[in-house]
VOGU-3710 file (C-alpha; in Angstrom, 3 decimals, decimal comma):
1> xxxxxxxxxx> -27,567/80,695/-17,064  -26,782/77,507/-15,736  -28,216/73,534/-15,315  -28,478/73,679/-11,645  -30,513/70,096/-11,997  -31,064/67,367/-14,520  -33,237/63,997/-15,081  -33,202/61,081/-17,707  -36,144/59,081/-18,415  -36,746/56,141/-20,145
11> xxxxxxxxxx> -39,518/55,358/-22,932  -42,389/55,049/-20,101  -41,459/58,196/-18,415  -39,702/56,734/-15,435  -36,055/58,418/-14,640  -33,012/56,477/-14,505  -30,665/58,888/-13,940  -30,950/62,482/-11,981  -28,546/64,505/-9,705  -31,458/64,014/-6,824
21> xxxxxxxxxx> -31,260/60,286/-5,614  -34,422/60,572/-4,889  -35,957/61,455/-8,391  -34,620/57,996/-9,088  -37,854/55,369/-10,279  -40,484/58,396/-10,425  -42,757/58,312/-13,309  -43,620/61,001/-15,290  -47,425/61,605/-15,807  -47,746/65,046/-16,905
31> xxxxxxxxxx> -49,861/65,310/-20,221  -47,117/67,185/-22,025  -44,517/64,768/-22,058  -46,298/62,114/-23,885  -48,208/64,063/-25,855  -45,311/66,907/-27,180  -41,707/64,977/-25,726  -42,418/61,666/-26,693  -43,266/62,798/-30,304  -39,887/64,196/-30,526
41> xxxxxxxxxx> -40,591/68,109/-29,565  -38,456/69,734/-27,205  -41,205/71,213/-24,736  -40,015/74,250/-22,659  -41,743/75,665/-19,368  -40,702/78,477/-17,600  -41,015/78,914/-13,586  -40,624/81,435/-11,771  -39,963/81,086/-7,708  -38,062/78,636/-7,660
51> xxxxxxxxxx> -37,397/76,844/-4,011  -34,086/75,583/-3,276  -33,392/71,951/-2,529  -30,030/70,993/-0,334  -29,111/68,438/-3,494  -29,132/70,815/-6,299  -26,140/71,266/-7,718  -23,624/74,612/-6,769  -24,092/77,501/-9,249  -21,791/80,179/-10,013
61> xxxxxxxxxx> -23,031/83,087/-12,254  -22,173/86,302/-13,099  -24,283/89,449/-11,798  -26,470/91,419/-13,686  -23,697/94,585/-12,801  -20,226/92,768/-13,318  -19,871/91,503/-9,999  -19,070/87,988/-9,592  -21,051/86,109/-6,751  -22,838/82,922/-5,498
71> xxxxxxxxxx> -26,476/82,741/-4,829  -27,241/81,931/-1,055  -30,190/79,383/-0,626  -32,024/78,684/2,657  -33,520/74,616/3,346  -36,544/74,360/1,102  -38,587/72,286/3,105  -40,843/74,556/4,520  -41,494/75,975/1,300  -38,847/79,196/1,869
81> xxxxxxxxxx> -38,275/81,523/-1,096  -34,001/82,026/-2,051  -32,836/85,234/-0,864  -32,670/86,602/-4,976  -36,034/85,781/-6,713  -35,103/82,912/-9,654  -36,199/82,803/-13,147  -35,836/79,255/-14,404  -36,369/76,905/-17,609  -37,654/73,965/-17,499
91> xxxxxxxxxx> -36,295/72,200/-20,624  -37,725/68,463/-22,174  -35,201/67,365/-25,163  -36,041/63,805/-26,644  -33,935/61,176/-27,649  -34,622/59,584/-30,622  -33,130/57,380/-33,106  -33,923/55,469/-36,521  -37,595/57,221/-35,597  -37,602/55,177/-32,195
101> xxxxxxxxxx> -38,293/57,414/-29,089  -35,215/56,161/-27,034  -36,409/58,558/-23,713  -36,268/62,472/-22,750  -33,466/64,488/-21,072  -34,779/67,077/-18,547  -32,397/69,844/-17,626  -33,478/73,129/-14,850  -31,396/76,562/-15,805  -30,885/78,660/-13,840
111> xxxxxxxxxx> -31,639/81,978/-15,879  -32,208/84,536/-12,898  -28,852/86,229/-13,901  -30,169/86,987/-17,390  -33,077/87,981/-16,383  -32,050/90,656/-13,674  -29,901/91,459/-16,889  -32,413/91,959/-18,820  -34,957/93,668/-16,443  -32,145/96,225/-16,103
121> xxxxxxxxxx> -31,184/97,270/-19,531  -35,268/97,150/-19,883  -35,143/99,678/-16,999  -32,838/101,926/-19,359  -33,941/101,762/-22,816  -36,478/102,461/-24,750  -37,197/100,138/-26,701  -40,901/99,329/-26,747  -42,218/95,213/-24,692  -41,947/93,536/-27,738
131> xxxxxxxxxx> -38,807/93,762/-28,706  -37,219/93,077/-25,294  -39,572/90,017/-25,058  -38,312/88,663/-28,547  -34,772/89,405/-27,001  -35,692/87,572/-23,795  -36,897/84,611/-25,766  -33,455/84,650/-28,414  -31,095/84,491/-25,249  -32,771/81,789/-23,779
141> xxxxxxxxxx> -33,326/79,581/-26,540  -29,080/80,155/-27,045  -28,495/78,621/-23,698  -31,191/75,943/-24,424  -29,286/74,587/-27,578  -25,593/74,998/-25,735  -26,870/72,833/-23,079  -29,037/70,618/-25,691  -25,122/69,966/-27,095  -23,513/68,811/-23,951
151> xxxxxxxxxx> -26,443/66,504/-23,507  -26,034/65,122/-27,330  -22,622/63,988/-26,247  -23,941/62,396/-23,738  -26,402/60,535/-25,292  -23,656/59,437/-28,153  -21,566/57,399/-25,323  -24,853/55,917/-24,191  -25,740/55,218/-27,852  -22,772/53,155/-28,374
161> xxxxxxxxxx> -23,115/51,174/-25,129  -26,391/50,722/-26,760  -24,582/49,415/-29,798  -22,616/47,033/-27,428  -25,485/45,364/-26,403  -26,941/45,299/-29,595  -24,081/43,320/-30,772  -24,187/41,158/-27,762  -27,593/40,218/-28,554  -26,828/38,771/-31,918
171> xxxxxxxxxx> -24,016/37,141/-30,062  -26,872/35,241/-27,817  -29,210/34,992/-30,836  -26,139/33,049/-32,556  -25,850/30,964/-29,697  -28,923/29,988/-29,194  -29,439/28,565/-32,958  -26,643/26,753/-32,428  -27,718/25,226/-29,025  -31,229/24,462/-30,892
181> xxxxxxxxxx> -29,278/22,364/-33,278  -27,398/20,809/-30,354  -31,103/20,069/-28,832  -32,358/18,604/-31,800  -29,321/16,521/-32,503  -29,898/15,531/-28,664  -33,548/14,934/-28,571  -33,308/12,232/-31,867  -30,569/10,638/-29,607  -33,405/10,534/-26,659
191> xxxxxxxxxx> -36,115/9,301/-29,164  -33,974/6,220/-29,919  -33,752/5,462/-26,562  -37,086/5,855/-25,352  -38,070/3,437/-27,862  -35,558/0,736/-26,653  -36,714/1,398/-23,192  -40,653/1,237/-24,523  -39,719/-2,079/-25,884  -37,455/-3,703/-22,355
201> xxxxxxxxxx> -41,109/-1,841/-20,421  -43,134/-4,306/-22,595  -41,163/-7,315/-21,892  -41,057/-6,424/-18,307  -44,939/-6,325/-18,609  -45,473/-9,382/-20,185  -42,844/-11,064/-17,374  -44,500/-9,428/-14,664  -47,786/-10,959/-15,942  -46,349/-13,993/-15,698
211> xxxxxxxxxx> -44,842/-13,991/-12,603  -48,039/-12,083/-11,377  -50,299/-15,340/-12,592  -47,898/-17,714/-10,503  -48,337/-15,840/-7,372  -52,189/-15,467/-7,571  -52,120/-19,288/-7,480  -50,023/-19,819/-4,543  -52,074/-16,877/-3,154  -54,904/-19,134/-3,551
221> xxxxxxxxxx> -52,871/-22,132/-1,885  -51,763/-19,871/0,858  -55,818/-18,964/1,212  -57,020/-22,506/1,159  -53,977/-23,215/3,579  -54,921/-20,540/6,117  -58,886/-21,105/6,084  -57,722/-24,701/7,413  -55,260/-23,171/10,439  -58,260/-20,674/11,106
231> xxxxxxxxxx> -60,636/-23,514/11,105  -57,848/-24,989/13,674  -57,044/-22,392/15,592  -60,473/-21,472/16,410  -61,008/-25,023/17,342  -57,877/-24,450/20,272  -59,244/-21,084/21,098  -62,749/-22,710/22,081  -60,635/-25,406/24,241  -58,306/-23,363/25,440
241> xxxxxxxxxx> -61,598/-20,742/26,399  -62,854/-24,035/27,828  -60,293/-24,812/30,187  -59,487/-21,454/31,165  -63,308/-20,999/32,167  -62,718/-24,107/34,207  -59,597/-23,166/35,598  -61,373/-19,434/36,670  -63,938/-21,610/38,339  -61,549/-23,871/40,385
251> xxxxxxxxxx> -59,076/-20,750/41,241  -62,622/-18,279/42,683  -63,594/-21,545/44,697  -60,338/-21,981/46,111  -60,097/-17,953/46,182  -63,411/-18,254/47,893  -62,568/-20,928/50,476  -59,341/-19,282/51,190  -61,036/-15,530/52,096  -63,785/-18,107/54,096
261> xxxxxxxxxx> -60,969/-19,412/56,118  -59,124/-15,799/56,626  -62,582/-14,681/57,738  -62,888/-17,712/60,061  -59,440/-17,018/61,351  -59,773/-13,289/61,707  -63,446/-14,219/64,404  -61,014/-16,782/65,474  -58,210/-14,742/66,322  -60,813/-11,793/66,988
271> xxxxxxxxxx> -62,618/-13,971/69,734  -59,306/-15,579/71,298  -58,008/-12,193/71,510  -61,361/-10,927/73,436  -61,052/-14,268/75,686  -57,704/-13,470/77,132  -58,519/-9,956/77,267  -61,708/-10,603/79,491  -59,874/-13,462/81,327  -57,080/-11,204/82,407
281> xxxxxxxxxx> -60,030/-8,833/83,434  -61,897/-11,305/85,168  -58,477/-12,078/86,992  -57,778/-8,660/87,945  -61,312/-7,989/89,034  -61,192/-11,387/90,935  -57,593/-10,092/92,363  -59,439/-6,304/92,981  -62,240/-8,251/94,582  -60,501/-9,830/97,102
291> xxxxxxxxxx> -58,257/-7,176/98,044  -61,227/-5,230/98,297  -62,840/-7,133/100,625  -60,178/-7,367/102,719  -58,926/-3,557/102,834  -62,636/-2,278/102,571  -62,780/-4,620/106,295  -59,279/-3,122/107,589  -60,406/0,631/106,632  -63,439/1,159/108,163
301> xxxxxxxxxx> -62,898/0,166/111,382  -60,482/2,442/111,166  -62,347/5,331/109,382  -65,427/4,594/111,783  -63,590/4,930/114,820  -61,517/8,167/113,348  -65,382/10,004/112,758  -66,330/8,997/116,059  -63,545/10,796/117,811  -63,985/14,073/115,230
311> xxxxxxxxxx> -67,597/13,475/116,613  -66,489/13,587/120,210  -64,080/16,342/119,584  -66,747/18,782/117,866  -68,939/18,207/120,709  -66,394/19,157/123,482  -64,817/21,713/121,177  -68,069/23,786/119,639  -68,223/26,086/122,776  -64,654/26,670/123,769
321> xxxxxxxxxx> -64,068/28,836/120,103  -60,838/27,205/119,152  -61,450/27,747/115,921  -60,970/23,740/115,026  -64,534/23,284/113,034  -63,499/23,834/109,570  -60,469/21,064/110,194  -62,893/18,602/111,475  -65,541/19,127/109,030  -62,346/18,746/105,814
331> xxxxxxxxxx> -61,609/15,883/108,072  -65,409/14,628/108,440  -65,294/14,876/104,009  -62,260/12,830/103,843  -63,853/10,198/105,972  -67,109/9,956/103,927  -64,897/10,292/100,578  -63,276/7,271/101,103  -66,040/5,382/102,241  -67,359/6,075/99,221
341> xxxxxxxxxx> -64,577/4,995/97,469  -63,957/1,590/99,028  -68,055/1,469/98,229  -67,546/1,855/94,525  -64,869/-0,759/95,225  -67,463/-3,235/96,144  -70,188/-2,598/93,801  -68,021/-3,031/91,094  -66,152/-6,199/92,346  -69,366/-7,882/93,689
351> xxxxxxxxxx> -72,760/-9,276/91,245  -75,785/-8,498/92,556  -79,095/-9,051/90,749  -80,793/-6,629/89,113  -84,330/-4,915/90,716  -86,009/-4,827/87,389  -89,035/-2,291/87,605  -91,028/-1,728/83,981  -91,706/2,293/84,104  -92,435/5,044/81,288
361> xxxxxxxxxx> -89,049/5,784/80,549  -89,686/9,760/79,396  -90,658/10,260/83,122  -87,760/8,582/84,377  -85,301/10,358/82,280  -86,376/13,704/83,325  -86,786/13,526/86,766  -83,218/12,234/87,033  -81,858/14,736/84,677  -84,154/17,974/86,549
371> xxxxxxxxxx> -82,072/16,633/89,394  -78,812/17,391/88,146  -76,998/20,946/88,765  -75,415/22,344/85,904  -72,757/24,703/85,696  -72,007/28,505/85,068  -71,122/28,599/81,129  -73,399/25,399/79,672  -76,082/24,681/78,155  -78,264/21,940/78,885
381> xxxxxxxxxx> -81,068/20,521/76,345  -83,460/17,989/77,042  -85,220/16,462/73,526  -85,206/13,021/74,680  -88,524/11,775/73,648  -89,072/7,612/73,751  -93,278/8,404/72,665  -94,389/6,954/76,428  -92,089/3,936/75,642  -92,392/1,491/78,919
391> xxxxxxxxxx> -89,321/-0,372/79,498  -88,006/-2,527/82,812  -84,574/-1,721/84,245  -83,084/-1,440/87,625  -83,808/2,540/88,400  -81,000/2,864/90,921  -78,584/1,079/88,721  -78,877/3,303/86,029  -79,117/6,463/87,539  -75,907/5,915/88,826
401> xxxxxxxxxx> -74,875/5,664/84,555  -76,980/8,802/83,833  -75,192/10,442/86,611  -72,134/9,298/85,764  -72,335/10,479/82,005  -74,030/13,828/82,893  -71,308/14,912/85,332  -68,317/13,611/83,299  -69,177/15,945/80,250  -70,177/18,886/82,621
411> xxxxxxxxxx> -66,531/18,770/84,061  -64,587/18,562/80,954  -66,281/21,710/80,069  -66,106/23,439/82,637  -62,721/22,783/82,894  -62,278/23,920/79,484  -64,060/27,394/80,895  -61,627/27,539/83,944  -59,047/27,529/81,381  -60,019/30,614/79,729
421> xxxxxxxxxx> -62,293/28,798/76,584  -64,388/31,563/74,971  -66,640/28,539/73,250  -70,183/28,176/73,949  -70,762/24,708/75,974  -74,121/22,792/74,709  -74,920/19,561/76,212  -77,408/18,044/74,474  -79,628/14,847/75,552  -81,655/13,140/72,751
431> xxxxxxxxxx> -82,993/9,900/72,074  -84,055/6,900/69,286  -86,617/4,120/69,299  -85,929/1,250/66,837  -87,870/-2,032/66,588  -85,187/-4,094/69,198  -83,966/-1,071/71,357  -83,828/2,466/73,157  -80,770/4,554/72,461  -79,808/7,631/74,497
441> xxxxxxxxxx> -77,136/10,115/73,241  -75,386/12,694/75,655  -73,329/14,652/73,104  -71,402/17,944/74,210  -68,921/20,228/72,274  -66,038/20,054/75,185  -62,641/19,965/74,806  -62,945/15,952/73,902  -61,180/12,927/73,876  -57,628/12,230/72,791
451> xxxxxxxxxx> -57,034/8,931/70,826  -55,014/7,129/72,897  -56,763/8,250/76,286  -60,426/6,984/74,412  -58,995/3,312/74,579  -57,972/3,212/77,827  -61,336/4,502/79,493  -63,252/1,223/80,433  -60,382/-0,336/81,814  -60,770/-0,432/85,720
461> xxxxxxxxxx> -58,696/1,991/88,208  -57,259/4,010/85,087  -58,078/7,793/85,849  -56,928/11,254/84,282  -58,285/12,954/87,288  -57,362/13,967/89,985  -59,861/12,430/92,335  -61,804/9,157/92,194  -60,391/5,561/91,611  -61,279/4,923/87,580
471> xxxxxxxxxx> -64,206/3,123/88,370  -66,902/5,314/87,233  -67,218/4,195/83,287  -66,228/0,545/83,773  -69,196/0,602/86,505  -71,423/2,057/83,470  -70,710/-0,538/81,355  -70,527/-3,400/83,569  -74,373/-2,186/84,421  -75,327/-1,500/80,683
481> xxxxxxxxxx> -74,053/-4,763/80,081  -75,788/-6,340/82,904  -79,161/-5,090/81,533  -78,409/-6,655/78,007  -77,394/-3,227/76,646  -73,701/-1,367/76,186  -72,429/1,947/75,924  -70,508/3,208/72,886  -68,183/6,388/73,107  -66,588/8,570/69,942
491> xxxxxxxxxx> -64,204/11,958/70,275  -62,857/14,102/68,481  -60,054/16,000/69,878  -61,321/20,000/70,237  -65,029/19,252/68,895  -66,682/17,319/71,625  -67,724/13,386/72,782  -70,416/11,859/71,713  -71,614/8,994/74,495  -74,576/6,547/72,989
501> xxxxxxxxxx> -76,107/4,320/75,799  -78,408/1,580/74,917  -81,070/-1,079/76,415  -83,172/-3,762/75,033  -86,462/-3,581/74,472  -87,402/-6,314/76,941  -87,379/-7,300/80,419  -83,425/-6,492/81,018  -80,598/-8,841/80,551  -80,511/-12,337/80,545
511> xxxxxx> -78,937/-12,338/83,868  -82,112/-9,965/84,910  -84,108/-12,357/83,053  -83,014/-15,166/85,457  -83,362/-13,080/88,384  -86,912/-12,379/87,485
//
């Protein structure tokens, strides 16, 4: 047979050497080796079945009929058999020396060839179990001791590198008495010099001391000295706090007296500003007035004598069927438009007194407002509600500004329907009641009022329509006004106008007052 595998282990079972890397730092644990191998016996354990592993080593043996050959293995990872069955002994030598268990030498043989030898000559003789069983045992306990030889040579070279070290050990052991003696020497040498040190430490201490006591006193100087400079400083602090305070005082009254004067300026400049503005008014109303009076004189003489001749020509022209009526009446419109206009003209250039007339306002309000026609698309809601509140204003006067207001947010809607709005168009009317005043609020969700357009609206003749003269809400406030009221008016671009109109709660104006 042959050692197809081998293992050594050291005194705790764990193998240093093998021809399988990976045997390499197993442990054995079986019972046998520490109870039989490690008390010097060579244990032997015979297997049968074998599976090949791809690291075993390559064995050549003879056959059990002459012929030589080579055993073909498959992989045995999935547990495969080898194509010839294998008979092989497991074989545990120890390694001892002086009585010291040193470790174990495991070798696998291969014995399949002796034993197909054997199972043939079995097959032919005669001889009776035992003795082929005995013979069995003879032959294999022969190879055992061949291969138990190769391994003791072996072992020798590993003994003497053993010896090597053993020698090199007393080499260190030597070494290290005489590097103790070198330390001892060495640590006497250190003793002597601690104590020099101990002594310079204790007259470092005793300086230290010293020099420790000198600077507690001038601590206590320095302590003394700086209680004094606190005392001091504390005494600056409170006059410097002292004058400061007086300083803030003097700096807010002169702060104070300066944002007075700004403010006083600002009215100032605020009124001055409103003083030129309404004298420049009150010079182009005094300019419209008088051209006014004198075109509103050349133009209807004109305009009367032009509507008596459309009169004439109607007359002498209504039974011929000349197909002239609608001309005359477009012409007959013109006519009365203008005369309108040059109306307006006056009214708003001339100061007439006010016809005060003390009526329940609710009343008023409504009737006016039932009056009005609104248009296709809006909305129109009525919650004013003044709780039977009596008040005296001129009625004609301002139902020209309710008018006014009314029809000014029913065009820009509608003119925002023309132009294809899909919104829904609300005008709403509502009303307030405080202790000094009546406010009415006309609010509608129209296209509104652009920002630079909104400051331009009270100022006479300025117009974004395309009819009229731009007299309609400088005659509102000009009558507001007159009645000791105003009206206020906020936009916002694409979410309506909001128009507040308010009057005393009195007898009118002060001008109405008079007139009274």
């Amino acid at each position: 047979g042959n050692v197809y595998r081998y293992r050594f282990f050291n005194p705790d079972g764990i193998v240093v050497v093998a021809s399988r890397p990976g045997d390499l730092g197993r442990r054995k644990t079986d019972p046998f080796f520490f109870d039989v191998v490690r008390q010097g016996e060579t244990y032997v354990e015979f297997v049968r079945d074998v599976p090949y592993h791809p690291e075993d080593i390559v064995v050549n043996i003879d056959t059990a009929d002459g012929r030589e050959g080579r055993y073909a293995f498959r992989s045995g990872e999935d547990g495969a058999t080898p194509t010839s069955r294998e008979f092989v002994a497991e074989v545990y030598v120890p390694v001892v020396r002086d009585g010291r268990f040193l470790g174990a030498i495991e070798v696998y043989v291969d014995a399949s060839g002796l034993a197909e030898y054997l199972n043939y000559e079995v097959s032919q003789a005669t001889f009776g179990a035992g003795a082929m069983l005995g013979f069995l045992v003879v032959s294999f306990l022969y190879i055992i001791r061949r291969n138990i030889a190769d391994r003791n040579r072996q072992l020798s070279t590993v003994q003497a590198a053993h010896d090597s070290l053993a020698f090199a050990e007393e080499e260190v052991m030597r070494l290290n008495t005489d590097l103790e003696k070198r330390v001892e020497e060495r640590t006497g040498e250190l003793a002597k010099a601690n104590e020099a040190v101990k002594a310079i430490n204790e007259d470092l201490e005793r300086r230290v001391e010293e020099r420790t006591e000198q600077i507690s006193k001038a601590n206590d100087q320095l302590y003394r000295l700086n209680e004094s400079m606190t005392r001091l400083n504390e005494s600056l602090e409170q006059r410097v706090e002292e004058r400061t305070a007086g300083m803030n005082k003097a700096n807010e009254e002169v702060m104070k007296l300066n944002e007075e004067l700004e403010l006083r300026v600002d009215e100032r400049t605020q009124e001055l500003h409103a003083a030129q503005h309404d004298l420049l008014r009150n010079e182009r109303l005094a300019a419209l007035g008088q051209l006014t009076a004198t075109v509103s004189h050349e133009l209807r003489n004109p305009l009367g004598a032009i509507r008596t001749a459309i009169y004439l020509i109607s007359g002498r022209t209504k039974e011929k069927g000349l197909g002239v009526e609608g001309a005359l009446e477009r012409a007959d419109r013109s006519i009365t438009r203008c005369d309108n206009i040059i109306t307006e003209l006056l009214d708003f250039t001339r100061t007439t007194d006010l016809a005060l007339e003390s009526v329940p306002f609710d009343d008023w309000l409504s009737s006016v407002l039932d009056e009005q026609s609104v248009p296709k698309g809006i909305a129109f809601e009525n919650q004013v509600s003044t709780q039977g509140l009596e008040i005296a204003f001129d009625q004609d006067r301002l139902r020209r500004v309710i008018i006014n207001v009314f029809n000014n947010a029913c065009e820009a809607m509608n003119e925002e329907n023309q132009a294809g709005g899909e919104k829904d168009h609300v005008l709403r009317a509502t009303s307030n009641v405080s202790d000094d005043r009546l406010e009415v609020q006309f609010r509608d969700n129209g296209p509104g009022i652009p920002a630079d357009i909104l400051e331009k609206i009270f100022e006479p003749l300025y117009s974004t329509k395309s009819f009229g003269v731009g007299l309609g809400l400088p005659t509102v406030r000009q009558i507001m006004r007159q009645h000791g009221g105003d009206i206020d008016i906020t936009s916002t671009p694409g979410d309506g106008t909001n128009v507040l109109l308010w009057l005393p709660r009195g007898s009118g104006s002060a001008d109405a007052e008079q007139a009274a």
